[in-house]
C-alpha positions in Angstrom: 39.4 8.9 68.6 39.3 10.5 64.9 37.0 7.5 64.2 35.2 7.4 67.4 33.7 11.1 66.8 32.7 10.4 63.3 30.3 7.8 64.4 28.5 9.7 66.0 28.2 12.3 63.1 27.6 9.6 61.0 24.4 8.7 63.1 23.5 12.6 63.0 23.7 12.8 59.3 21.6 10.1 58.4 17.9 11.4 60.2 17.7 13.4 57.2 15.0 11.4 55.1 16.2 10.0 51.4 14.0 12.7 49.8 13.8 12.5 45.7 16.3 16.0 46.0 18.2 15.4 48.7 19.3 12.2 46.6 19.8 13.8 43.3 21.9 16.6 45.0 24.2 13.9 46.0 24.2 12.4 42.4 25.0 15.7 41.3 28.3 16.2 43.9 29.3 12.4 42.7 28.9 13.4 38.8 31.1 16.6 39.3 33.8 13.9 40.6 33.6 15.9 44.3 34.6 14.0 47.1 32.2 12.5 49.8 33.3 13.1 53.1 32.7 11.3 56.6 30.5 14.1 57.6 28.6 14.4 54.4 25.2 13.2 53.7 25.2 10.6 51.7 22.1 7.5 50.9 21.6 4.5 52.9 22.7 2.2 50.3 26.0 4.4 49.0 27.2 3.4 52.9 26.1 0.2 53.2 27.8 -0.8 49.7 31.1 1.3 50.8 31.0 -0.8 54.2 30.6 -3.7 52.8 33.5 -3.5 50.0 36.1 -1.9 52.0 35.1 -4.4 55.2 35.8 -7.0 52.8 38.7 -5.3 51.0 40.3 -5.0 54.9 39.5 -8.5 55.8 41.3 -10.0 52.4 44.2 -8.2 53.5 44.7 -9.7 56.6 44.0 -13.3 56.1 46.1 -12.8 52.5 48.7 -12.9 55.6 48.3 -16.2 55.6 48.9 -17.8 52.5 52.4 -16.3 52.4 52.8 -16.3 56.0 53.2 -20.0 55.3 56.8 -19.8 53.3 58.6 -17.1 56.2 60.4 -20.0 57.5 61.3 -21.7 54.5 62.1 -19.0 52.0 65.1 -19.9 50.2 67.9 -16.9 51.5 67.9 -14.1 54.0 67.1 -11.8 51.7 63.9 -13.4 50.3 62.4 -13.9 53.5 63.3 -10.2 54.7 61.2 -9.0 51.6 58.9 -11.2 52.2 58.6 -10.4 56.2 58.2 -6.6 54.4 55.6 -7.9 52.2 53.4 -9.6 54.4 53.8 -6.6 57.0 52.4 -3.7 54.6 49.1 -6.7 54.2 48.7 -6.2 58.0 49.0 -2.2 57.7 46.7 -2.4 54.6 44.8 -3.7 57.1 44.6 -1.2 59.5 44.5 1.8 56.6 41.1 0.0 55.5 38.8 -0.8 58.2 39.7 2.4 60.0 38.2 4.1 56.5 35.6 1.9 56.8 35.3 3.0 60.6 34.5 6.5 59.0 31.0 5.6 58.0 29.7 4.6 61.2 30.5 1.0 61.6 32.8 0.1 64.5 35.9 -2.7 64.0 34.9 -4.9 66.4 31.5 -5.4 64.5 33.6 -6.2 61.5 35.8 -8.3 62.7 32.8 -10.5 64.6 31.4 -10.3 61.1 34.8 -12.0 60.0 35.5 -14.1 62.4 31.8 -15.8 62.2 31.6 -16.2 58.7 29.3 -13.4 57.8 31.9 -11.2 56.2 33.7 -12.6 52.8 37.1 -11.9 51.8 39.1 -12.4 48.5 38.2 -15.9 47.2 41.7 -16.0 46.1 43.5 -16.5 49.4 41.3 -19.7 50.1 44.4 -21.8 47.9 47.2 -23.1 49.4 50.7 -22.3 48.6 52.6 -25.8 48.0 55.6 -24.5 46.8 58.2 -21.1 47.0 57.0 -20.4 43.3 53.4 -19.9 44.8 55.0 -16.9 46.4 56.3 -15.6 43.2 53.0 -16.1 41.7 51.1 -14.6 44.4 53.2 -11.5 44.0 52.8 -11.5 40.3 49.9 -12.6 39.7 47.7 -11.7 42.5 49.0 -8.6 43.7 48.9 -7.9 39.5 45.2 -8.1 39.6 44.7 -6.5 43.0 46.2 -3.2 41.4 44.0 -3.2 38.2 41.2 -3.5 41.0 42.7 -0.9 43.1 44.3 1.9 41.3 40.6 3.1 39.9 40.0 3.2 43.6 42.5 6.2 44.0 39.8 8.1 42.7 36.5 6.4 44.4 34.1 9.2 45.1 34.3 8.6 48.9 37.2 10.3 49.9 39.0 8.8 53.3 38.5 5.3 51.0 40.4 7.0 48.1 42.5 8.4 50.3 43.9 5.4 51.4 44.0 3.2 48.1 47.1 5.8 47.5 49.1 4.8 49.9 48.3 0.9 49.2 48.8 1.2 45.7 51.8 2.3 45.9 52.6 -0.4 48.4 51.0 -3.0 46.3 53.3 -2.4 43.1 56.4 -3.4 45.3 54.8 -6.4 45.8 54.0 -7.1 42.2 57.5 -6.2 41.1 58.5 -8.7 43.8 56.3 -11.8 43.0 57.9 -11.0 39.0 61.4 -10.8 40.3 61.5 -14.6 42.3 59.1 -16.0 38.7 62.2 -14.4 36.9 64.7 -15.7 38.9 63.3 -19.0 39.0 62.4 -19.2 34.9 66.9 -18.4 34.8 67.5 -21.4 36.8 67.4 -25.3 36.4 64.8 -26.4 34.3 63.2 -28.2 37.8 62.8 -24.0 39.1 61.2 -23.3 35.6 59.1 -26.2 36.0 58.3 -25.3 39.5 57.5 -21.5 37.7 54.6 -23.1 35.4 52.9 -25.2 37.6 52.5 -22.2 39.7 51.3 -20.1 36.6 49.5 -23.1 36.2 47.7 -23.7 39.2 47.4 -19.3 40.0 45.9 -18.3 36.3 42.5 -18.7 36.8 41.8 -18.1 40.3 43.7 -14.5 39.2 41.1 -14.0 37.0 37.9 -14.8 38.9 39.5 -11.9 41.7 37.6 -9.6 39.3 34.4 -11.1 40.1 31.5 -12.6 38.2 31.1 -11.3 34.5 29.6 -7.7 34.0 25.8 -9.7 32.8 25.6 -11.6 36.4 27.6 -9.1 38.7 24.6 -7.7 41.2 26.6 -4.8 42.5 28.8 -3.3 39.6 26.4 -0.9 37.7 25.2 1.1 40.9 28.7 1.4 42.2 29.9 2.6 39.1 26.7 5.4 39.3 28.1 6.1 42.4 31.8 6.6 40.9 32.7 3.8 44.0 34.3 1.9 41.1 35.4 3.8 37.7 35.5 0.0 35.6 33.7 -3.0 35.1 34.7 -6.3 36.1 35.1 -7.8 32.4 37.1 -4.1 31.3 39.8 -4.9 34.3 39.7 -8.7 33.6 40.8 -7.9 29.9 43.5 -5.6 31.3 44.9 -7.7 33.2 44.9 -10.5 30.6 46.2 -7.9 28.2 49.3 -7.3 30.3 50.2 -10.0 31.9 49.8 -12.6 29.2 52.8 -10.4 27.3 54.8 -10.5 30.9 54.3 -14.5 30.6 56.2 -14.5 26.9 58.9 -12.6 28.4 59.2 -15.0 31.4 58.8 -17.8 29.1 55.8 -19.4 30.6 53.1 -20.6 28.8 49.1 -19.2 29.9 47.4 -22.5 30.6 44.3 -22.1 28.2 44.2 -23.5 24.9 42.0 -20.8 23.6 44.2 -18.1 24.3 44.7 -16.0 21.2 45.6 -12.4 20.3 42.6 -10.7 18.3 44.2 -8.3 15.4 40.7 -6.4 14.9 40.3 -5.6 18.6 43.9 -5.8 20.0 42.9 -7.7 22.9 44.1 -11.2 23.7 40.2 -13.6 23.9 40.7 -16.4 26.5 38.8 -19.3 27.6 35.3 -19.4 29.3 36.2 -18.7 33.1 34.9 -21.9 35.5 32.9 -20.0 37.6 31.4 -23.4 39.8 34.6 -23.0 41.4 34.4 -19.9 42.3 31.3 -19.6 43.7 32.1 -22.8 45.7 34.8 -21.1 46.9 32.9 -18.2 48.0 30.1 -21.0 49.4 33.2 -21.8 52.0 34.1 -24.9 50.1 37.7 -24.0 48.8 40.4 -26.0 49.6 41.6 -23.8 52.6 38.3 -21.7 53.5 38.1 -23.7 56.5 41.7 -23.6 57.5 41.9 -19.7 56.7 39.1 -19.1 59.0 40.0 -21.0 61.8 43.6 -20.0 62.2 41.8 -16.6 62.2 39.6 -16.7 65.1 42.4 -19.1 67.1 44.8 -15.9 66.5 42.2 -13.5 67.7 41.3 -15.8 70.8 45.0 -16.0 71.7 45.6 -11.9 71.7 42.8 -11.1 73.5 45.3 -10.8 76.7 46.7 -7.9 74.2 43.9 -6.1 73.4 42.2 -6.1 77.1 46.1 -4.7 78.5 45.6 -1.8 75.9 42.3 -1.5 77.0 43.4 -1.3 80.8 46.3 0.9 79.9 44.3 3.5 78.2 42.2 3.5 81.0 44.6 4.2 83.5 45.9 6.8 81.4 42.5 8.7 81.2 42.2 8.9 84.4 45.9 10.2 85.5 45.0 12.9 83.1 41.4 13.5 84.9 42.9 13.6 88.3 
């Protein structure tokens, strides 16, 4: 209902025309780092760019379901598959947390999730890899999740504010799930030597889709520098990438693993590690829909959503009946 009312408003506060003061009063509330709210005026674009990102942000969640969705059967005790039944439950509620911010600026769910389920809508390229063995759990976790939080702790302080407001929550979420991708890498680097082995060709296979999750470099990214006007995003994609490389390279030492690239090297004069030329062909493949599970990802979606539609039309007749006991 929340969101129901502030589609309306949303409609109401967008007659105003984009005049040349109306938008640099805006600028001015975004460069004093206050927050946007539903209500708020706000440009065209700044909505359309927010719908977008956190439509996509909410529909990487859900099918990131799947992926590890994949190993609740087989994981290796009752306690890894109770954290991992956690793990791929928050996804789900991240979910829900995302597209109902999202709801906020006018655009209802349904219309997001057609845009999904039809191929419109993109999600994290990263999820489009399958997961051939319980390492690719661990690596998920580690590596994934790793770069998810350099993405999304900036977003904490995004200049719209129900979007920020729920990044807190996720982050904090999300950390559990990197400390928990470590934990089974760790536990599998202090086993046989066929577990560590199993540990690197995970690394191995994981390292550079990791990296492209940042998105094309800074030079060829078409969204970043307006965003980061906009305060939507506080970093660039190449300053996160190199964070991420920064950290985790040091968490593979410790592990023991080694960072497939051959250029990888630690730079005294600007004390960050330079790596190899990403191979991003693949990754705009993978966004074109031809990764090695795009097609899979997509179509266990829509057959998932064609076999609850009994659900959602009983909520819908429940509600219903509901409104009108309380009528009468």
């Amino acid at each position: 209902m929340y969101t129901q009312g502030l589609d309306q408003a949303g409609k109401d506060r967008r007659v105003a025309a984009e005049t040349e003061e109306l938008l640099n009063a805006f600028q001015k509330r975004v460069d004093a780092e206050e927050k946007i709210e539903a209500k708020d005026w706000m440009p065209e674009a700044y909505r359309r760019t927010l719908i977008r990102q956190i439509s996509q942000h909410a529909h990487s969640e859900i099918i990131g379901m799947q992926p590890e969705g994949n190993w609740l059967t087989r994981a290796p005790s009752l306690k890894r598959k109770a954290i991992l039944l956690a793990k791929v439950q928050d996804e789900a509620g991240h979910g829900l947390y995302l597209y109902s911010a999202a709801e906020t600026l006018g655009v209802s769910r349904d219309q997001m999730v057609a845009d999904l389920l039809s191929g419109k809508a993109k999600y994290s390229s990263i999820f489009n890899y399958p997961t051939l063995s319980w390492a690719d759990i661990g690596a998920i976790g580690w590596l994934v999740d790793g770069a998810a939080i350099m993405n999304q702790i900036p977003l904490c302080r995004c200049s719209y504010g129900p979007y920020a407001r729920a990044m807190v929550r996720v982050c904090k979420e999300e950390s559990f799930h990197q400390r928990q991708g470590f934990d089974i890498m760790h536990s599998l680097c202090l086993g046989t030597a066929a577990q560590k082995a199993m540990a690197q060709d995970a690394l191995d296979r994981w390292w550079w889709p990791s990296l492209m999750m940042f998105g094309p470099n800074d030079s060829e990214s078409t969204h970043s520098a307006q965003s980061m006007a906009w305060k939507i995003k506080r970093f660039s994609n190449d300053e996160l990438r190199q964070k991420f490389v920064d950290v985790t390279v040091q968490q593979a030492d410790f592990l023991g693993l080694s960072v497939p690239d051959d250029e990888l090297r630690f730079d005294d004069e600007t004390g960050h590690y330079q790596f190899g030329e990403i191979n991003w062909q693949e990754l705009f493949d993978v966004i074109a829909g031809n990764g090695p599970c795009n097609k899979q990802r997509l179509e266990k979606r829509q057959r998932a959503h064609t076999d609850g539609a009994w659900v959602r039309e009983a909520a819908q007749a429940y509600a219903s009946k509901q409104a009108a006991r309380a009528a009468a």
